[in-house]
C-alpha positions as CSV (number, residue, x, y, z in Angstrom):
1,X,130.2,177.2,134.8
2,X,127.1,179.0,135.4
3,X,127.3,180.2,131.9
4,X,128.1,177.5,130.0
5,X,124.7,176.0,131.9
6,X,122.8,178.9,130.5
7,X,124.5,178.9,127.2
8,X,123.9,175.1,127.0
9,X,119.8,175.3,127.8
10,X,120.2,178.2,125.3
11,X,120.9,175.7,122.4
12,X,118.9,172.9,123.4
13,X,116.1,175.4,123.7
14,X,116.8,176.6,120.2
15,X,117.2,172.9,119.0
16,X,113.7,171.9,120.5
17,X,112.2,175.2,118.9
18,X,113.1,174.2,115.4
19,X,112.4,170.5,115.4
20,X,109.3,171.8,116.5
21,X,109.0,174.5,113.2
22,X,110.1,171.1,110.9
23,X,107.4,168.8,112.5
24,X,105.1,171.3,111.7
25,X,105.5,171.9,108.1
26,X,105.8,168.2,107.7
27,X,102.4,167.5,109.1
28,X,100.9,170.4,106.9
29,X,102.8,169.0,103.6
30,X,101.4,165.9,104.7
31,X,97.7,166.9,104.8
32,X,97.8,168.9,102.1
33,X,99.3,165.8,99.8
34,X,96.2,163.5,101.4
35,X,93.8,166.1,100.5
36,X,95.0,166.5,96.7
37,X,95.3,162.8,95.9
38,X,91.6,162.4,96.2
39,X,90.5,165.7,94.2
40,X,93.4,164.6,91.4
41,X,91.9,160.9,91.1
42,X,88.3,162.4,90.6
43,X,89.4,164.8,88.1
44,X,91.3,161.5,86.1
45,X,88.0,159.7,86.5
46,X,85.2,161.9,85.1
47,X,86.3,161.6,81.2
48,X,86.2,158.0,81.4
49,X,83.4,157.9,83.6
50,X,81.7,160.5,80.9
51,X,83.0,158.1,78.3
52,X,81.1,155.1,79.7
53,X,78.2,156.7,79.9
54,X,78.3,158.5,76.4
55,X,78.7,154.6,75.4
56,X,76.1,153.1,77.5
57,X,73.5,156.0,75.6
58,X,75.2,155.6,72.0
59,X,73.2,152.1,71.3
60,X,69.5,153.5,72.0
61,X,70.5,155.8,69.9
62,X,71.3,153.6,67.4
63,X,68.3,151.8,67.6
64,X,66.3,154.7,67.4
65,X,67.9,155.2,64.2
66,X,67.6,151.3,63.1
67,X,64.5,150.2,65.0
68,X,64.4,147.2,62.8
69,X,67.9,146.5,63.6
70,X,68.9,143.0,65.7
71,X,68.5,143.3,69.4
72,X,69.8,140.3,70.6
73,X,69.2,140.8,74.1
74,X,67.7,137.5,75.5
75,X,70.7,136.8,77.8
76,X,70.7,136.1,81.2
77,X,72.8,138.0,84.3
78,X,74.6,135.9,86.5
79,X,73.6,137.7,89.7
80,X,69.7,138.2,89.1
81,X,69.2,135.5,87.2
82,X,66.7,138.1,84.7
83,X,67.2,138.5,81.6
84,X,69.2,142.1,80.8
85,X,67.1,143.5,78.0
86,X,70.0,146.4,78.2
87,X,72.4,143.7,76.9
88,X,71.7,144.2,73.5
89,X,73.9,143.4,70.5
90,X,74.9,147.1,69.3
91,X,76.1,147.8,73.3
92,X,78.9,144.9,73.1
93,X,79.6,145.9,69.8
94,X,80.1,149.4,70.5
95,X,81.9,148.3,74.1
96,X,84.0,145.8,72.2
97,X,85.4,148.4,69.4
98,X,86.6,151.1,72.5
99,X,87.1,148.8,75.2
100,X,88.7,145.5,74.0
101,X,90.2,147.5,70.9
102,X,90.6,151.1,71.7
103,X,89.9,152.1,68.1
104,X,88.3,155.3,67.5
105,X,84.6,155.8,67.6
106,X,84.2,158.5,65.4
107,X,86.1,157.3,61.9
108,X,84.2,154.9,58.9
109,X,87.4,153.0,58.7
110,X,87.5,152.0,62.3
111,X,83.9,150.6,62.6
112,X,85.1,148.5,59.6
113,X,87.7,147.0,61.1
114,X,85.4,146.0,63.8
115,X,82.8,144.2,61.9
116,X,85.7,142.3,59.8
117,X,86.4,141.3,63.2
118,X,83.1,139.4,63.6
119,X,83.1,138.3,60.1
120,X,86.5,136.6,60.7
121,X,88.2,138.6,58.1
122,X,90.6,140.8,60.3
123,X,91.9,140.2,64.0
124,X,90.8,137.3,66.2
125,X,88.1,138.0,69.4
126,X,89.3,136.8,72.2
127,X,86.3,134.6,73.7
128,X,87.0,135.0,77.2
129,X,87.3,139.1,76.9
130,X,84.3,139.5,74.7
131,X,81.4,141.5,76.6
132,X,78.8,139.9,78.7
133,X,81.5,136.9,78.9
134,X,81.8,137.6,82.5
135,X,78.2,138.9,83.6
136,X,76.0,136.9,81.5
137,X,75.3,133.1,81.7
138,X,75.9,132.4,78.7
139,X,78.6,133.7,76.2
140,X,76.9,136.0,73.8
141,X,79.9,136.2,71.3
142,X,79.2,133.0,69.1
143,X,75.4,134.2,68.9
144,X,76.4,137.8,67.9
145,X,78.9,137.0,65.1
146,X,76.2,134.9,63.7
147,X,74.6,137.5,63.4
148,X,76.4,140.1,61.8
149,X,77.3,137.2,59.2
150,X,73.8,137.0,58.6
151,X,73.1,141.2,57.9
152,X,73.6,142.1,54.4
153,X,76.2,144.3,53.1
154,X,73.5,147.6,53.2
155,X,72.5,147.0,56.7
156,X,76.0,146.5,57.9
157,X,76.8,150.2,56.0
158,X,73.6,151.6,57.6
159,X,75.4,150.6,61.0
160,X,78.1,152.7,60.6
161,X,76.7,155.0,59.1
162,X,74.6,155.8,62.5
163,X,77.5,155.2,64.6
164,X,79.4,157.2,63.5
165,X,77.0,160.4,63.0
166,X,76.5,159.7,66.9
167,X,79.8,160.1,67.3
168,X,80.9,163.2,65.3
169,X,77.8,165.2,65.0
170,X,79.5,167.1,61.9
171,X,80.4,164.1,59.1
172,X,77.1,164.3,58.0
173,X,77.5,167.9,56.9
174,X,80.8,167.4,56.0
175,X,79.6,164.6,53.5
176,X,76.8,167.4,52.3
177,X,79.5,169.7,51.6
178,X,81.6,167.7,49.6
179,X,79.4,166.2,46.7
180,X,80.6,163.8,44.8
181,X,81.7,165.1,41.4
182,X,79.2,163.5,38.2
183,X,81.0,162.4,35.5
184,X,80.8,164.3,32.7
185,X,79.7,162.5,29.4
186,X,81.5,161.8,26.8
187,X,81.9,163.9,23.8
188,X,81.1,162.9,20.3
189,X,84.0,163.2,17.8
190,X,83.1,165.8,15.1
191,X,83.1,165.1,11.8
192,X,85.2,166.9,9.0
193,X,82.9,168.8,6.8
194,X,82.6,168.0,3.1
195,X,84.0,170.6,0.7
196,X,81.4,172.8,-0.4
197,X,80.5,172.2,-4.5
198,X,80.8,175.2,-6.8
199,X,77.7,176.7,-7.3
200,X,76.6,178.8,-10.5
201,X,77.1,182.6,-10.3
202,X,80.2,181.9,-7.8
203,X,82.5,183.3,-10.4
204,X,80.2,186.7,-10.3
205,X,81.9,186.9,-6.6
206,X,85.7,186.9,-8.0
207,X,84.7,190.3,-10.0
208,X,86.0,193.7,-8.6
209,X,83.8,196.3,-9.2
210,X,85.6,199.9,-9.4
């Protein structure tokens, strides 16, 4: 009896021990997993983060660039009631075309399909989506596609154009390195030659002198 007794403490004692090892390791699986969730959702952060503020720079750029260009930043915030001079026209543009669209930034073709968007020629803008709708007190998308309608066709390339050498710092090398080829001109038909007349002392050439 006494040894069953012993034997039986024995295993409850071996029991305890190991429930013990497992509670453990638990508890350290458990810290390390609350420690790498926070490290893993900063790391998925920063590009975007960089993104947004790569965006927020890009339209002083442009306006740097085109200092003559539409600013269109009269509009009012909804929480200061002061006007947000940082507002401006090319920053919802540029916010709309990566943002509301997720087209590419750095591609001619892209841009395009943007401004056709303003112009009415392509996909619709939704209203209520449209930058500044939400922070502003007054809508600014009606007021900015009036005035893109109103740019002409050159200041409308000159956008682009600046956009997108923001975006890839090499197309304008690549469109120096590729010129465009110059059509050669056209060549004049010849005309056929008029047989040549007999002339005197042209026989003299037929004689063979030995």
């Amino acid at each position: 009896m006494i040894q069953l007794k012993r034997k039986g403490k024995a295993t409850r004692l071996v029991v305890l021990f190991t429930l013990a090892i497992l509670t453990s390791i638990g508890l350290c699986w458990g810290k390390a997993g609350i420690r790498t969730i926070p490290v893993l959702s900063i790391m998925g952060s920063q590009p975007a983060s960089a993104q947004l503020m790569r965006s927020q720079d890009t339209w002083r750029q442009v306006y740097q660039q085109l200092p003559d260009f539409p600013q269109e930043n009269q509009y009012v915030t909804n929480e200061t009631g002061e006007v947000n001079l940082e507002s401006t026209l090319v920053s919802r543009l540029i916010r709309y075309h990566l943002y509301e669209k997720r087209r590419l930034p750095n591609y001619r073709f892209d841009w395009k399909l943007t401004l056709a968007d303003y112009l009415g020629a392509n996909e619709y803008i939704n209203e209520s989506e449209y930058p500044g709708s939400n922070t502003l007190t007054e809508n600014p998308m009606a007021g900015d596609r009036a005035v893109i309608e109103k740019l002409t066709r050159q200041q409308r390339e000159d956008l682009i154009e600046v956009l997108v050498s923001i975006y890839n710092p090499n197309y304008a090398d690549s469109q120096m390195s590729t010129p465009n080829p110059q059509p050669s001109p056209p060549s004049t038909p010849t005309r056929p030659s008029k047989p040549r007349l007999p002339q005197p002392g042209d026989a003299d050439l037929l004689k063979i002198n030995f």
